[in-house]
C-alpha positions in Angstrom: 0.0 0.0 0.0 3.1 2.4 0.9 4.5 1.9 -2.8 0.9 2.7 -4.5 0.9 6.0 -1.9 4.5 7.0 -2.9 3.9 6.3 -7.2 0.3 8.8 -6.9 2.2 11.3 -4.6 5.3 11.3 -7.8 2.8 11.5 -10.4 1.3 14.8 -8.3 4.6 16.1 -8.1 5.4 15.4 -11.9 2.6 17.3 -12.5 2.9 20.4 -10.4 6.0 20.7 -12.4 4.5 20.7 -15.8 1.8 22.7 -14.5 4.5 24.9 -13.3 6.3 24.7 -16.7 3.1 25.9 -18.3 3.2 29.2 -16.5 6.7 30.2 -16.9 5.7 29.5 -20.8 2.9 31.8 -20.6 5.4 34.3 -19.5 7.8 33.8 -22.8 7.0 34.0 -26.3 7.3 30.1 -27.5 6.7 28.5 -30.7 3.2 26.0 -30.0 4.4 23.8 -32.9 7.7 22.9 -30.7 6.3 19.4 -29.9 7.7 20.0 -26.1 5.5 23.0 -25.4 2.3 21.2 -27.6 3.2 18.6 -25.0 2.5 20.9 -22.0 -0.3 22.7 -23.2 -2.0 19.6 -23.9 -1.3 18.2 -20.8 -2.4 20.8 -18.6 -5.3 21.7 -20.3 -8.1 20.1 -18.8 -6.8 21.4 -15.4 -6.1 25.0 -16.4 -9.1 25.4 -18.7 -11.9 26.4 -16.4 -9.9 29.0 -15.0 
């Protein structure tokens, strides 16, 4: 049960960090075709999008 804790609580933090990725680019003009960003945006979307 401790190892199924531990993988959700990496997967959070994985997230928060693309989540935070996706602000800094909102910050910086990037190029959406770059298939990194494209990545990101679709990613966090469904989070982000109501707000």
């Amino acid at each position: 049960m401790i190892i199924v804790i531990n993988v959700i609580n990496i997967l959070f933090r994985i997230y928060s960090y693309i989540i935070l990725a996706r602000i800094f680019l909102s910050w910086l003009p990037v190029d959406h075709a770059n298939p990194i960003v494209n990545f990101i945006y679709r990613v966090t979307e469904p989070i982000l999008a109501p707000f």
